[in-house]
Every structure is written in C-alpha cells, then in structure tokens.
PLY file of the C-alpha trace (Angstrom):
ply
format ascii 1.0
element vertex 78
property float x
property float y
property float z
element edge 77
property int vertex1
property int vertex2
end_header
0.00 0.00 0.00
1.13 3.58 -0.73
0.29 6.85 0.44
-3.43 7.56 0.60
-4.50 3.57 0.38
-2.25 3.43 3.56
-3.58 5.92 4.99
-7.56 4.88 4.38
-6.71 1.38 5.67
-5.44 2.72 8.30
-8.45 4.40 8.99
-10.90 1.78 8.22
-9.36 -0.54 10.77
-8.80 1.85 13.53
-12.52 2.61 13.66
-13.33 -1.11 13.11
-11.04 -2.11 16.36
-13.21 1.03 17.91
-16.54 -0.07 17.08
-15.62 -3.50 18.35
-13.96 -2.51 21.39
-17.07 -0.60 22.48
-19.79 -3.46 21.19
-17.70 -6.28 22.96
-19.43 -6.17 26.47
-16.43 -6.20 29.66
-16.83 -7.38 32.63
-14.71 -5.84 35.61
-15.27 -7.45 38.92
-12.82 -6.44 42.13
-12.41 -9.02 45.03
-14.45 -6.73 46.82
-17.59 -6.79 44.41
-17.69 -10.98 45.67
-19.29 -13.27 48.12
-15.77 -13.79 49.61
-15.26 -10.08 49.87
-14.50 -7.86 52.75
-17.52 -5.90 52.54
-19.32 -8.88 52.96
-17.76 -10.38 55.60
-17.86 -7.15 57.73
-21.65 -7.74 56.71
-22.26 -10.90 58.13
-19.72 -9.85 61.59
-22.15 -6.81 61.83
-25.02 -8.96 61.56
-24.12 -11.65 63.83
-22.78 -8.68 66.69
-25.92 -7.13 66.33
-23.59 -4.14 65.81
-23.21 -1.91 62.19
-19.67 -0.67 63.66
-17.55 -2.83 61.02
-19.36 -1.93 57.86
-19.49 1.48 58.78
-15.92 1.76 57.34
-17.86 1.17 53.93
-19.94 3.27 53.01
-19.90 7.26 52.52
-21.14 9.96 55.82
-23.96 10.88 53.55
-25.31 7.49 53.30
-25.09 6.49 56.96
-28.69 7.41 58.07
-29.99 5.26 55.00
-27.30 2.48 55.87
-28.54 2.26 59.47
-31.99 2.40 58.85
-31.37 -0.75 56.61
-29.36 -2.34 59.31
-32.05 -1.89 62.16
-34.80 -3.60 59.37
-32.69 -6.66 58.75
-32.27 -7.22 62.65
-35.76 -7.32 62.99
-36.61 -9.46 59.84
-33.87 -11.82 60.92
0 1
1 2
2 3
3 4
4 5
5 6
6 7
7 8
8 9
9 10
10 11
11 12
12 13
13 14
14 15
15 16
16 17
17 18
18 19
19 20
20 21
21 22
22 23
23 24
24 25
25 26
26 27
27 28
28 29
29 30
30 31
31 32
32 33
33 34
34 35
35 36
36 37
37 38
38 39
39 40
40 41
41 42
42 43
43 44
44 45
45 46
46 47
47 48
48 49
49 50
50 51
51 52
52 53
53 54
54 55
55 56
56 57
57 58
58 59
59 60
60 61
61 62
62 63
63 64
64 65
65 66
66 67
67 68
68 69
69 70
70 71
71 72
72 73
73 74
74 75
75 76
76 77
C-alpha cells in the first residue's frame, strides 16, 4: 500500500477495532464486588454482633442514616 490507500486502511481498521472494542461487552469485577469479599464479611460480623460498627468503614457519611436504617430492618426481619 502507498500513500493515501495506507492511509484509508489505516483508517478503516482503527474505527473497526473502535466499534468493536465498544460493542464487545467487559466485565470488571474487584475481590471486593464478591461473596468472599471484605464488605461482605464485615456484613455478616455486623449482623451476627448485632452491631453496624464494622461496615461502617464502607460506606460514605452521607449514606449512613440510610445504611442504618437498613441495618435496624434486617435485625428485625432476621
């Protein structure tokens, strides 16, 4: 290829390797997002304690009210 052909080959795989890139679903999963996470282990400890101290380390000030509300429900579900 020469020049311009080059160049529009080039081009026509670049946005092909784009296009497929973006249509090809990823998956990103952290050791935290698991059943065997911390998170989730500080769950259950919380749960079995009766006491939200551990997974307070969690989750954001704002959403502490919402968090504890949800905690108190599941202790008296369970």
């Amino acid at each position: 290829m020469n020049g311009q052909a080059g160049k529009s080959m080039l081009l026509v795989w670049t946005i092909f390797l784009l296009v497929l890139a973006v249509m090809l679903p990823g998956q990103a999963m952290a050791h935290c997002d698991t059943l065997d996470g911390p998170v989730i282990a500080d769950a259950r400890t919380a749960l079995d304690q009766n006491d939200i101290t551990p997974i307070l380390k969690w989750i954001t000030a704002e959403d502490e009210k919402a968090v504890r509300a949800a905690f108190v429900q599941t202790q008296v579900v369970r």
